[in-house]
C-alpha positions as CSV (number, residue, x, y, z in Angstrom):
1,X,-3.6,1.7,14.2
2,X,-5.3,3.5,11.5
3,X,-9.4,4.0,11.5
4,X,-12.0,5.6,9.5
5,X,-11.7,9.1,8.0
6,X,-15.3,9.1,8.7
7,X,-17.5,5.9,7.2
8,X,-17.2,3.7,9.9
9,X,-17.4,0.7,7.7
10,X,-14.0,1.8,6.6
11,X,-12.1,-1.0,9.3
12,X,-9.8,-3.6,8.5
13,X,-10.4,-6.7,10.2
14,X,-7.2,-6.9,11.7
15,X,-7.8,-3.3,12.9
16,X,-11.1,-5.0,14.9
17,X,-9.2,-8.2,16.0
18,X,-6.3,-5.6,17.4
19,X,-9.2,-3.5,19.5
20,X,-10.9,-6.3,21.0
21,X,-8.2,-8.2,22.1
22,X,-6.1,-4.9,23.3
23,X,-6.8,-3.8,26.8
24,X,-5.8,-0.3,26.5
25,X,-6.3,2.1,24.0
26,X,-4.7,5.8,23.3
27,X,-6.7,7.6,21.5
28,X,-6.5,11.5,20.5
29,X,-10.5,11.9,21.7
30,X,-11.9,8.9,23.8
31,X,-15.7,10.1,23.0
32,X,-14.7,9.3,18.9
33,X,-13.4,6.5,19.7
34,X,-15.9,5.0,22.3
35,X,-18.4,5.7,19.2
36,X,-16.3,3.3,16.6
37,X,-15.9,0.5,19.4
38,X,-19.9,1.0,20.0
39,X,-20.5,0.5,16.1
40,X,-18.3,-2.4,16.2
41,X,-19.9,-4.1,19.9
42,X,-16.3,-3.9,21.2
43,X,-17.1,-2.5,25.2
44,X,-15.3,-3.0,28.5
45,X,-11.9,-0.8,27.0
46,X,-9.6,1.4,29.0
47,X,-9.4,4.6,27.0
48,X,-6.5,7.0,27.8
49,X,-6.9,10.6,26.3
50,X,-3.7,11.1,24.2
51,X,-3.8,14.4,22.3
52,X,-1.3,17.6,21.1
53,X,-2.2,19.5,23.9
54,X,-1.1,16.2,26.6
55,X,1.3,14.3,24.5
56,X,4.7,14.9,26.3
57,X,2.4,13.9,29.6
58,X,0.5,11.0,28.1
59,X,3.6,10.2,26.1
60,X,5.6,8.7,29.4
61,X,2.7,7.5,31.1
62,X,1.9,5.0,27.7
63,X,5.5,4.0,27.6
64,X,5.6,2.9,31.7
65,X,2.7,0.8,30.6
66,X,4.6,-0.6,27.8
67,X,7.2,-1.5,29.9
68,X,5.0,-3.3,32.5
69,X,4.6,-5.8,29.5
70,X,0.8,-4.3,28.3
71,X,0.2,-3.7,24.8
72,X,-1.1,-0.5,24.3
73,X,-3.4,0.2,21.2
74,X,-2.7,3.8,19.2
75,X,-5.6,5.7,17.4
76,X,-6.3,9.0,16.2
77,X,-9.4,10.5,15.7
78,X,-9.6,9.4,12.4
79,X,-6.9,7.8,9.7
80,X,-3.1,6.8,10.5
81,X,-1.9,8.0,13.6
82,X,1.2,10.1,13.6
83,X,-0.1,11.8,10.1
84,X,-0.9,15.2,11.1
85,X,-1.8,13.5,14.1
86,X,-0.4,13.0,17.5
87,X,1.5,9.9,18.0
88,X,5.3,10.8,17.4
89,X,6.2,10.9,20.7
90,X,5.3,7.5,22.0
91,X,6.4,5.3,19.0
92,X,9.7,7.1,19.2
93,X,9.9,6.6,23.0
94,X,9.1,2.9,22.2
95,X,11.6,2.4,19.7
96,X,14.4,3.6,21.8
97,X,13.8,1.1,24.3
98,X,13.6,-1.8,22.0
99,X,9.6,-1.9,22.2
100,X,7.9,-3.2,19.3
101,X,5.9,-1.3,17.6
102,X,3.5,-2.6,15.0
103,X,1.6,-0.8,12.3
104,X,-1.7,-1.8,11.6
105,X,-2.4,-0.1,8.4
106,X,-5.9,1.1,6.9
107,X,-7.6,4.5,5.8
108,X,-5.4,7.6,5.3
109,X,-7.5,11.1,3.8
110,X,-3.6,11.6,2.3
111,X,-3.8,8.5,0.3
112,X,-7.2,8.1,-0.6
113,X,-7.0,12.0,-1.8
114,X,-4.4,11.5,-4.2
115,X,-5.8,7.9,-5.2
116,X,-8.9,9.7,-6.3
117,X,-7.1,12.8,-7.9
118,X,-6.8,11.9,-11.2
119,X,-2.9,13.7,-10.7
120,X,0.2,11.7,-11.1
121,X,1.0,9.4,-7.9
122,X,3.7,7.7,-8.8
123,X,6.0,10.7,-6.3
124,X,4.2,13.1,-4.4
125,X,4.8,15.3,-1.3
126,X,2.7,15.3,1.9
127,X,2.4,18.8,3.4
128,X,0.0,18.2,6.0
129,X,-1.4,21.5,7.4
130,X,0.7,24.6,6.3
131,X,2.1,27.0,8.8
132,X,-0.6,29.6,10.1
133,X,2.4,32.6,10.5
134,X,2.6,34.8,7.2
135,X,6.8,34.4,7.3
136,X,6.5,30.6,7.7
137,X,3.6,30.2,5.2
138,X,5.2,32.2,2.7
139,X,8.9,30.6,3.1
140,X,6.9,27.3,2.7
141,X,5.4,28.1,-0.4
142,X,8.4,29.2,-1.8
143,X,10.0,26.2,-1.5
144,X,6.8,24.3,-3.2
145,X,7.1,26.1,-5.6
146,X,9.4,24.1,-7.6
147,X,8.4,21.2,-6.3
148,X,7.9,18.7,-9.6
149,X,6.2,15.9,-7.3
150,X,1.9,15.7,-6.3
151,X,1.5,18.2,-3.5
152,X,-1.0,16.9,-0.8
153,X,-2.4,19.5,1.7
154,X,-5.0,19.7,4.4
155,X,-7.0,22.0,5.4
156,X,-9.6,23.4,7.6
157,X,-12.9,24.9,6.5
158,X,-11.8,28.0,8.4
159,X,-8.9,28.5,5.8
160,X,-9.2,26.8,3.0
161,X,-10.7,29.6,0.8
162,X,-7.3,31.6,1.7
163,X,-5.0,29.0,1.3
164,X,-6.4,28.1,-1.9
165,X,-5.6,32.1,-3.0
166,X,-2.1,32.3,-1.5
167,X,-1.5,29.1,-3.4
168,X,-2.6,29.9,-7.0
169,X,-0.5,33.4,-6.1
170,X,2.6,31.5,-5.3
171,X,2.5,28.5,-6.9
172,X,1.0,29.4,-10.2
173,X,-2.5,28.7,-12.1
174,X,-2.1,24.5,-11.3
175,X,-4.4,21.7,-11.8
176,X,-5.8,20.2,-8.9
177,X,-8.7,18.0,-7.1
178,X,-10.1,19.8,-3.5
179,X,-11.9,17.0,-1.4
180,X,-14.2,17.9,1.3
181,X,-16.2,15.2,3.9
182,X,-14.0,12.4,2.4
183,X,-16.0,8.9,2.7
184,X,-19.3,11.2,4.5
185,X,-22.7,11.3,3.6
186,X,-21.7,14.8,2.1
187,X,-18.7,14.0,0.3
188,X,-17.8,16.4,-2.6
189,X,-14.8,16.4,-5.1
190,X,-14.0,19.3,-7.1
191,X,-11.4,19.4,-9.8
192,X,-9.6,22.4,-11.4
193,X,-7.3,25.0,-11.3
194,X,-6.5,26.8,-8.3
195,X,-7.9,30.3,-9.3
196,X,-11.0,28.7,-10.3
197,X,-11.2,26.4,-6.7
198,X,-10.3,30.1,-5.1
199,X,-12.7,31.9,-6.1
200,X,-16.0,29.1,-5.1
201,X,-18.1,29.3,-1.6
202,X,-17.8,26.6,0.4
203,X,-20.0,24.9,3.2
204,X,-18.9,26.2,6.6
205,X,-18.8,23.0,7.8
206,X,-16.1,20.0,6.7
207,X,-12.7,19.1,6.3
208,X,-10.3,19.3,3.2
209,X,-7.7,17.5,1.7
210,X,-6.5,19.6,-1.7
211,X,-4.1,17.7,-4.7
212,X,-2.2,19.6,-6.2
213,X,-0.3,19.2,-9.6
214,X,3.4,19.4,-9.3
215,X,5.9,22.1,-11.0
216,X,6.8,21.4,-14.3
């Protein structure tokens, strides 16, 4: 079930109907989401931990439940799970059994990036985070490099001033729209071309989803 990238506003009413009436909920941190059920005066939940460093563990422990007949709730810290998030695992496990699972859509940084981009959108490529080790990171821009759809990447504040210079250096001089605190009280959107966004200083703090122009 998908929930805000960070205004908590940002909730379908189906997602709030789904969390009252679910007993358990999986959620990547339980203190995030105990926060969102607070704003939203949803209390008395079971919150399972359910994270990248547990999710092989978590992952069979969810799916006994499932089979006892319980509905189990899936939420990531923030957005869709399974995008760059953990969730794989137990929707997977579930579907080989013949357990439903149900989407309940909402806000995704990936698609509210490249909504906002002012880049084509009609195609585009989700990259999620790129690989930290030099040999992967440089195989992956290789093959990005002639790639004619929208690139979508995040990034962490940690990186994102060397990722945006090993980009421009791969992939060329490109247009593109960098987004940082998407849908925070310090949202920022800055557009243009990857030398230019490689060379700026940026708040230590805050996450990044960058748009990038395709090959053409």
């Amino acid at each position: 079930m998908a929930t805000p990238i960070g205004n908590l506003e940002d909730i379908t009413l189906r997602a709030l109907r789904v969390l009252r009436e679910t007993e358990v909920i999986a959620c990547e941190d339980t203190r995030r989401t105990r926060k969102l059920l607070s704003r939203h005066g949803i209390h008395g939940k079971t919150l399972i931990s359910y994270h990248e460093g547990n999710e092989r563990e978590r992952a069979r422990e969810l799916l006994e439940m499932l089979r006892e007949g319980k509905d189990v709730a899936l939420v990531s810290d923030s957005g869709t799970p399974c995008i760059s998030d953990p969730g794989y695992r137990i929707t997977r496990a579930a579907a080989e059994e013949g357990i439903r699972v149900v989407p309940v859509p909402g806000p995704s940084a990936a698609t509210a990036a490249l909504s906002a981009s002012g880049l084509p959108s009609d195609r585009f490529a989700f990259e999620g985070f790129l690989p930290r080790k030099k040999g992967k990171l440089r195989k992956r821009l290789s093959e990005l490099a002639s790639e004619e759809r929208t690139i979508v990447i995040y990034e962490s504040v940690h990186r994102i001033a060397r990722t945006l210079a090993e980009l421009a250096g791969k992939l060329g001089d490109r247009e593109a729209a960098l987004f940082r605190e998407m849908t925070k009280a310090h949202e920022e959107t800055i557009r243009g071309r990857l030398s230019e966004l490689a060379k700026m200083d940026f708040p230590r703090k805050g996450e990044f989803v960058l748009v990038i122009k395709g090959a053409e």
